[in-house]
C-alpha positions as CSV (number, residue, x, y, z in Angstrom):
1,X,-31.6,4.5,-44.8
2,X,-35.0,2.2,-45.9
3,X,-37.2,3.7,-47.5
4,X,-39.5,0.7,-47.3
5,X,-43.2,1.5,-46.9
6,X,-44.6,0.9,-43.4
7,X,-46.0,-2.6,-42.6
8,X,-49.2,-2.9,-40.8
9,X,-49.4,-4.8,-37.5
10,X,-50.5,-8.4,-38.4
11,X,-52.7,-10.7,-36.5
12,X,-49.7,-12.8,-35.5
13,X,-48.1,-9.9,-33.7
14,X,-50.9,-9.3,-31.2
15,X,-50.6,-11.7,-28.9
16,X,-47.4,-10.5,-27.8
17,X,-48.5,-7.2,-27.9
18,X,-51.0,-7.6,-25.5
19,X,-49.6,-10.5,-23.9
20,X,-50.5,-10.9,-20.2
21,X,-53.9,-8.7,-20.6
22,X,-56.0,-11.7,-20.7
23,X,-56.3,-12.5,-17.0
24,X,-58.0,-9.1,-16.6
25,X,-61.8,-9.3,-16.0
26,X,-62.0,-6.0,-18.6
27,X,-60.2,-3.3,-20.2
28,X,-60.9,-0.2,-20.6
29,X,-59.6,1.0,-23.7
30,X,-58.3,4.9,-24.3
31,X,-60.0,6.2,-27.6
32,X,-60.0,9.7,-28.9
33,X,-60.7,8.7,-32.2
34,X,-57.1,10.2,-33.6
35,X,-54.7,7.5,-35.8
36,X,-53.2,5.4,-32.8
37,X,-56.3,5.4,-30.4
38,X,-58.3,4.1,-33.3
39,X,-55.9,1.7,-34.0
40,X,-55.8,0.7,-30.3
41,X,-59.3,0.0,-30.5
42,X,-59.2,-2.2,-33.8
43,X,-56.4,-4.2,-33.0
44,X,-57.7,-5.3,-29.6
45,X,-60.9,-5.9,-31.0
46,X,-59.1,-8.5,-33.7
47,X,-57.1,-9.9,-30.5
48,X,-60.2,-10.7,-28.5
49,X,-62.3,-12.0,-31.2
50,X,-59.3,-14.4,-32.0
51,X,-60.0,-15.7,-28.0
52,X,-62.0,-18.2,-26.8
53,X,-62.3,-16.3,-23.4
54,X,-60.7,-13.3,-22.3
55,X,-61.9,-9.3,-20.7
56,X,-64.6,-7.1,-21.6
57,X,-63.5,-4.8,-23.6
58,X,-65.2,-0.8,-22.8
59,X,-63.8,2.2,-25.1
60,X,-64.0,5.2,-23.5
61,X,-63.9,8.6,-25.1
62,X,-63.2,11.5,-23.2
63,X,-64.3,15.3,-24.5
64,X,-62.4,17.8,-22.4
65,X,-64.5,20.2,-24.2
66,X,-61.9,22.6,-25.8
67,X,-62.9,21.8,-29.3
68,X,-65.8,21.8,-31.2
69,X,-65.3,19.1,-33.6
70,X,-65.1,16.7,-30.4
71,X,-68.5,15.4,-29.7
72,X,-68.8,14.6,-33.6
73,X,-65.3,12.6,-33.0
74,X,-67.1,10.6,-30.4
75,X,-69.9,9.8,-32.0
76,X,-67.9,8.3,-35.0
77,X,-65.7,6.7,-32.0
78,X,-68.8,5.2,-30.4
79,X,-70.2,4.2,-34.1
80,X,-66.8,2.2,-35.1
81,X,-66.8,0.5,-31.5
82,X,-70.2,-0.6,-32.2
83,X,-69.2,-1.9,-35.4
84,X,-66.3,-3.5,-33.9
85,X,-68.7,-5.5,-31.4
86,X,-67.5,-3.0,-28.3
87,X,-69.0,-1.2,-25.4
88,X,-68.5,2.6,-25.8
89,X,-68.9,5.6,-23.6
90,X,-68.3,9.2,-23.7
91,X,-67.3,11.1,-20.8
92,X,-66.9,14.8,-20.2
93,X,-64.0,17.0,-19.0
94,X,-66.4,19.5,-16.9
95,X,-65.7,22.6,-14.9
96,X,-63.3,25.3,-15.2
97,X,-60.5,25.4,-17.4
98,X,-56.9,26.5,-16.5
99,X,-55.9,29.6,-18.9
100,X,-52.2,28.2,-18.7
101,X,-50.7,24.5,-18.3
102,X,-54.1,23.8,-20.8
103,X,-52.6,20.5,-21.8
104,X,-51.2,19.2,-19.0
105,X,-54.2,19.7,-17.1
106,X,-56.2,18.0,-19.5
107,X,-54.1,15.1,-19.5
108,X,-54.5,14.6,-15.7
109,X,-58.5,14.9,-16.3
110,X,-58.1,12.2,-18.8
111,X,-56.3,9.5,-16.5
112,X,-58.3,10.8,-13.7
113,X,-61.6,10.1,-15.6
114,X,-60.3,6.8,-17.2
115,X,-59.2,5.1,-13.6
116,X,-62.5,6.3,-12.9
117,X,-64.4,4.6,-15.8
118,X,-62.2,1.4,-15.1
119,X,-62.8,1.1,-11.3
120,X,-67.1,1.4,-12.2
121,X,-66.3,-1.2,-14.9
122,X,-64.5,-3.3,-12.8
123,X,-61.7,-3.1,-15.2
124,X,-58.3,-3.9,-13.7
125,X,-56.2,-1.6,-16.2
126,X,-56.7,1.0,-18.8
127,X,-54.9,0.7,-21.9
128,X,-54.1,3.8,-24.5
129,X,-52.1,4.1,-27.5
130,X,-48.9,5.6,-26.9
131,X,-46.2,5.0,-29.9
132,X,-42.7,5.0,-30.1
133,X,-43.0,8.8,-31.6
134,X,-44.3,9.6,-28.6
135,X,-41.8,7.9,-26.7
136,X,-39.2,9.9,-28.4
137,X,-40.8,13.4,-27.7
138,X,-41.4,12.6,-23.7
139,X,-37.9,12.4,-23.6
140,X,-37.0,15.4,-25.0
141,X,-38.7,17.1,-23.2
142,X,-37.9,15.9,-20.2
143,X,-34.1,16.6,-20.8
144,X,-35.3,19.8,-21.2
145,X,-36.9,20.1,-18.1
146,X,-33.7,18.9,-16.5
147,X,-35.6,15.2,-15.1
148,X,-33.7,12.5,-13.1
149,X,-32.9,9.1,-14.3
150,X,-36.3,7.6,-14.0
151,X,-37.7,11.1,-15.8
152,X,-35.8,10.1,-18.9
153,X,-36.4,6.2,-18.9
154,X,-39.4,7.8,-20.6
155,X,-43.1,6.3,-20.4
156,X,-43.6,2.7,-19.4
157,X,-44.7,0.1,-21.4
158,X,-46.3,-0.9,-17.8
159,X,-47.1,1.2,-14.8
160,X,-50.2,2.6,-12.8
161,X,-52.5,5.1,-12.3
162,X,-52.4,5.7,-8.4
163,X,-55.8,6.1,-6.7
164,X,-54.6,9.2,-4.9
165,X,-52.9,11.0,-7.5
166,X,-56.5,12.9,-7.6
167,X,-55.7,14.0,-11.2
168,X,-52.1,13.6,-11.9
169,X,-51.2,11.7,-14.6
170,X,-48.8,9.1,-14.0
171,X,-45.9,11.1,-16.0
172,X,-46.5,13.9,-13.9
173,X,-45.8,11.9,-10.8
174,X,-43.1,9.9,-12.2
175,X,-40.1,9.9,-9.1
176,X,-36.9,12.3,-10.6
177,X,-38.6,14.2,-13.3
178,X,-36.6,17.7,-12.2
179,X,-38.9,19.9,-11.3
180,X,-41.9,18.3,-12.0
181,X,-43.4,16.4,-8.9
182,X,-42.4,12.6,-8.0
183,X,-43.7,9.5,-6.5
184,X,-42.3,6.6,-5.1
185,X,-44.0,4.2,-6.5
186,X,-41.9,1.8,-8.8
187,X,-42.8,0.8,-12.2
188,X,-42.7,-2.7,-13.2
189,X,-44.2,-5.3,-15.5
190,X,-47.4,-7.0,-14.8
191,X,-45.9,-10.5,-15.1
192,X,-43.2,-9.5,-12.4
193,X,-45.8,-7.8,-10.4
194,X,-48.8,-9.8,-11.2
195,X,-50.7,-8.3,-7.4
196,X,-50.0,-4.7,-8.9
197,X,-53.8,-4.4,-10.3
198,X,-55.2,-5.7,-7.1
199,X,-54.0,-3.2,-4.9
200,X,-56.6,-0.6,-3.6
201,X,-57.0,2.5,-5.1
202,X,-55.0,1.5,-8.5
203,X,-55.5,1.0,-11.7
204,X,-53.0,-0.5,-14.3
205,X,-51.8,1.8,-17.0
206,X,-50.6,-0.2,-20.1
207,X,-49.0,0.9,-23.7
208,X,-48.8,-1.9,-25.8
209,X,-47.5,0.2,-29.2
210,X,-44.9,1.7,-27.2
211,X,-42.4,-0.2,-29.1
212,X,-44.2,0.5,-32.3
213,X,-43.9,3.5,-34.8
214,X,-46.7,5.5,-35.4
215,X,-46.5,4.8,-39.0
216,X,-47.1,1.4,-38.6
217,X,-50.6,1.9,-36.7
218,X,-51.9,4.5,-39.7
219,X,-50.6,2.0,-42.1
220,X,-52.5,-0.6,-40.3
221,X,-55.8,1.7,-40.7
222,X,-54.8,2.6,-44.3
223,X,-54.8,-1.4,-44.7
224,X,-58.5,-1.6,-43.2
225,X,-59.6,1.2,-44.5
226,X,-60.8,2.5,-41.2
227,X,-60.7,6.8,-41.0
228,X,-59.8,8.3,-38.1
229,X,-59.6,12.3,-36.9
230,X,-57.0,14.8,-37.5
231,X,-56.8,16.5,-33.8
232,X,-55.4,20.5,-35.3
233,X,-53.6,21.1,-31.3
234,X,-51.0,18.2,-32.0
235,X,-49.4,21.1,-34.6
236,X,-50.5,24.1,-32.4
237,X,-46.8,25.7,-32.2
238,X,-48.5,27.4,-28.4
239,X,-47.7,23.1,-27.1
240,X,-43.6,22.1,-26.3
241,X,-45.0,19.0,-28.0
242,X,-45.7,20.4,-31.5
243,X,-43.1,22.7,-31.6
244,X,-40.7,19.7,-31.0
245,X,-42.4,17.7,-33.6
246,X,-41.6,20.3,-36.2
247,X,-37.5,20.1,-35.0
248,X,-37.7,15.7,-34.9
249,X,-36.8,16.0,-38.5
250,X,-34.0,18.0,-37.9
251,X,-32.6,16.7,-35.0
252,X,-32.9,13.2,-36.5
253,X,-30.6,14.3,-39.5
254,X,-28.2,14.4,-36.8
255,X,-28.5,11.1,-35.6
256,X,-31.0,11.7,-32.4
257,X,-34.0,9.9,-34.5
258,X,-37.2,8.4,-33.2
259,X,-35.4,5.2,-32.8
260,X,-32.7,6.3,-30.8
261,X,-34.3,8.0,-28.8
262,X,-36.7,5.3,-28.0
263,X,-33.3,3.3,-27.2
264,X,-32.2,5.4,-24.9
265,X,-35.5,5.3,-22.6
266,X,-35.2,1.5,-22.9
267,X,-31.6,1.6,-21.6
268,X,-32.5,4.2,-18.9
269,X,-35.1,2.2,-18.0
270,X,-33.4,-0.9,-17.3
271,X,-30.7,1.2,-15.2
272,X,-33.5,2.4,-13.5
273,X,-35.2,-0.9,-12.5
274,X,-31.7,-1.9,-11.0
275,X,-31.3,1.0,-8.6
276,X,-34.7,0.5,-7.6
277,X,-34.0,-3.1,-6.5
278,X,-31.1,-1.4,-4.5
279,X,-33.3,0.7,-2.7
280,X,-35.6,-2.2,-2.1
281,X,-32.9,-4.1,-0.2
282,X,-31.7,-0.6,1.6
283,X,-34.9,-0.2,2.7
284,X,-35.4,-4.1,4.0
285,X,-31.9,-4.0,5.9
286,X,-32.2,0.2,7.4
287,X,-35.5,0.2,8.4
288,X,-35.7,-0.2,12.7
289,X,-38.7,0.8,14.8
290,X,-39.4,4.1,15.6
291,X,-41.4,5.7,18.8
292,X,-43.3,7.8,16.5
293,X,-46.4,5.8,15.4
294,X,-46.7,5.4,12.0
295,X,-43.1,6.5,11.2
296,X,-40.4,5.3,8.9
297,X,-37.3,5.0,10.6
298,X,-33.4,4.0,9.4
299,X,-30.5,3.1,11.0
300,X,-28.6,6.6,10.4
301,X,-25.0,5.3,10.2
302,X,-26.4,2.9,7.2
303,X,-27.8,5.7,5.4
304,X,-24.7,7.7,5.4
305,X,-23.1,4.7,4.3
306,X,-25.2,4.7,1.3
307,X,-24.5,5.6,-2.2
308,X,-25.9,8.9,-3.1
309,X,-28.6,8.1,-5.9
310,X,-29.8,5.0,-3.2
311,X,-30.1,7.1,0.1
312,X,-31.8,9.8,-2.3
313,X,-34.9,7.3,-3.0
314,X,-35.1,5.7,0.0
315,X,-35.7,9.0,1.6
316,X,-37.8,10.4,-1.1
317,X,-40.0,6.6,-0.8
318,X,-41.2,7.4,2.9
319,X,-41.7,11.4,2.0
320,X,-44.1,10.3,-0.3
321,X,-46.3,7.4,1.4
322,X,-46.2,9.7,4.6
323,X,-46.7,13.5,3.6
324,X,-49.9,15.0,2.8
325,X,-48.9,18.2,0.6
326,X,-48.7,15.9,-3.1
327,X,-45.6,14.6,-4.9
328,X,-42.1,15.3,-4.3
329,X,-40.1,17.6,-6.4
330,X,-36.6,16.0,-7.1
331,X,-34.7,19.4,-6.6
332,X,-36.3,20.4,-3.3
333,X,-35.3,16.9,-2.2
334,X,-31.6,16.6,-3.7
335,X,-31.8,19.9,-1.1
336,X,-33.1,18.3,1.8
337,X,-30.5,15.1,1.1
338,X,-27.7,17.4,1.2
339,X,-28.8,18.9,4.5
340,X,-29.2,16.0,5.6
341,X,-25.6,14.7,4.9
342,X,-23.6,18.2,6.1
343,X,-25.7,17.1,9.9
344,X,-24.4,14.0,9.8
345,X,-21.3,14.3,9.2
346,X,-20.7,17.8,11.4
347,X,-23.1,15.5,14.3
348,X,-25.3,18.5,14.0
349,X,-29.0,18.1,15.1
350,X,-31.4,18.1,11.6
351,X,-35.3,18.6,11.5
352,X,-36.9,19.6,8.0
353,X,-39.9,19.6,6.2
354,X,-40.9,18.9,2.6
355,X,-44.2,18.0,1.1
356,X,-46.1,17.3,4.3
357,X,-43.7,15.3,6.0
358,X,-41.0,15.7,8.5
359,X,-37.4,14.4,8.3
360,X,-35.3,14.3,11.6
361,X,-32.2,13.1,12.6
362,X,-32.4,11.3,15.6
363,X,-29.3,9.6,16.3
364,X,-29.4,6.7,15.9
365,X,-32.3,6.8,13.7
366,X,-33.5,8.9,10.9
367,X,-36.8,9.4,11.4
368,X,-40.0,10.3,8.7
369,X,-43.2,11.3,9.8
370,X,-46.4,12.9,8.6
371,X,-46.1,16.5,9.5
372,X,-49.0,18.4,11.6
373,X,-51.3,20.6,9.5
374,X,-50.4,24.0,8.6
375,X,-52.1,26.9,10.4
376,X,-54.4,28.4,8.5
377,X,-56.6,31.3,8.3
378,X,-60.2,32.2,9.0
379,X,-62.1,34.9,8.2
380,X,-64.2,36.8,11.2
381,X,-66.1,40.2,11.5
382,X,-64.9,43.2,14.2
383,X,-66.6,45.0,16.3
384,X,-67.7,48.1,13.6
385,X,-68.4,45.5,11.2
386,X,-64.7,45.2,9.1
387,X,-63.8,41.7,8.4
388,X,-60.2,41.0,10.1
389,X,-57.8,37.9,10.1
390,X,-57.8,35.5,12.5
391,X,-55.5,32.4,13.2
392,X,-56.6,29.1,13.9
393,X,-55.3,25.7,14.4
């Protein structure tokens, strides 16, 4: 095993790090002011002085408010951006917090409030400072939380932050991550998908250290003897994260390092990408008209001819453009699928809904359609005065 120090990241190895950013009007760069963020914000400061032309760059510091020692962090954010030539800004977690799910609910204010901050800036992506640690521990704990294929594939060194995800963060919503929620919408990089940051409502998420230990970006502020802050939660044993940080070193000595780890994702991730080109051509040669306006439709006989992992996304893709009740959760769909295949092949009827949107078979057609809204419930006032129940539409 080396035990070389570290290298810090050199000016020669920024341009493929951010390679492709250039043709962005701006960035908005993802600061807290901790060891990688700051080394975000240095490193693509260097790369944009060393351009002729190139985006604005805007860091943006977000206080969720839980600590103290955050608005002092900020300010020495904002006063190293300044000294770095960049635009800074601070914005605020308000409102009520959640007494459980703390972190993962601040998370999904911070991408919420960072798409936000990038569509007033006319940025077309925001970037933040995910490392290959980090990489490592997502997918851990997404084994643990029994995820699907594209759950393990870990974070993307390219994805987005959908406009309606109204606070989920794009891991959250990340189609086959067990029982946490899903989204059809397919990660790829911005030079295969160059139109991904113009489409409405979206805002490019992009990790250019994601291949790069942490190590690396603290020996790189060691170098430049730049501080940065020491956030206490990232050890609070109460977070899956920390506790797993304290068993990495463990776990490593049986082969399952950082590094591996990381591989994995990589490997996953390029598994992934092909089955999502399968369901892209399923989808192209399935879908037929449907009487139901606005519906997706497929040629049932097809999709029973499909393999199992295929038919799963397909259905799961027009679920999530078409219901209204959030993401969809991989087990409640693997459910639904298999429903699905005991009608057709008993030539039962099938109607079933899941996350605001109705699946029917309709020989020939499979049919997927926004689903009505639920009944609710009103309140009203009796006769003497009590207040009573009633339904309405």
């Amino acid at each position: 095993m080396s035990t070389a120090e570290p290298a810090p990241l050199a000016d020669a190895e920024l341009g493929s790090l951010f390679s492709g950013l250039d043709k962005f009007p701006a960035l908005i760069l993802g600061v807290s002011g901790g060891p990688d963020s700051t080394a975000l914000m240095l490193l693509a400061a260097r790369w944009r002085a060393g351009r002729k032309t190139g985006p604005r760059l805007l860091v943006v510091t977000i206080d969720h408010g839980l600590r103290p020692e955050a608005k002092a962090e900020a300010a020495a954010v904002a006063k190293l951006a300044r000294k770095l030539g960049l635009a800074h800004r601070t914005l605020r977690w308000t409102g009520r917090k959640p007494k459980t799910g703390l972190q993962q609910a601040a998370r999904a204010a911070r991408y919420r409030l960072l798409a936000e901050a990038a569509r007033k800036a006319g940025a077309g992506a925001v970037l933040t400072a995910h490392t290959r640690d980090d990489q490592a521990e997502t997918v851990l704990i997404r084994l643990m939380r029994g995820s699907g294929l594209t759950g393990l594939a870990g974070m993307q060194n390219y994805s987005v932050i959908p406009g309606r995800a109204e606070g989920a963060s794009p891991e959250s919503r990340a189609f086959g991550q067990g029982p946490s929620p899903g989204s059809g919408f397919r990660v790829r990089s911005l030079r295969e998908r160059p139109g991904m940051r113009e489409r409405p409502g979206m805002t490019a998420l992009v990790r250019p250290f994601l291949d790069i230990p942490k190590a690396r970006l603290i020996a790189t502020l060691e170098a430049a003897k730049i501080p940065f802050a020491d956030d206490p939660s990232n050890r609070d044993p109460r977070f899956t994260r920390a506790r797993l940080r304290t068993l990495m070193p463990e776990i490593a000595k049986e082969g399952l390092d950082v590094a591996r780890l990381a591989l994995l994702a990589r490997r996953l991730g390029r598994a992934n990408a092909a089955i999502e080109a399968a369901v892209d051509r399923a989808e192209a040669e399935l879908a037929v008209k449907s009487s139901v306006p606005g519906a997706a439709a497929y040629d049932a006989a097809g999709y029973a001819g499909l393999p199992g992992e295929i038919g799963l996304r397909l259905l799961g893709r027009a679920i999530d453009r078409l219901g209204k009740e959030g993401p969809v959760e991989l087990a409640k769909l693997e459910a639904l699928k298999e429903a699905l295949d005991r009608a057709q092949a008993s030539h039962a009827r099938f109607r079933r809904t899941l996350a605001g949107a109705i699946v029917t078979l309709k020989s020939p057609r499979i049919v997927v359609e926004g689903a009505p809204p639920r009944r609710g419930k009103a309140l009203t006032t009796g006769r003497r005065g009590k207040t009573t129940r009633a339904k309405t539409r």
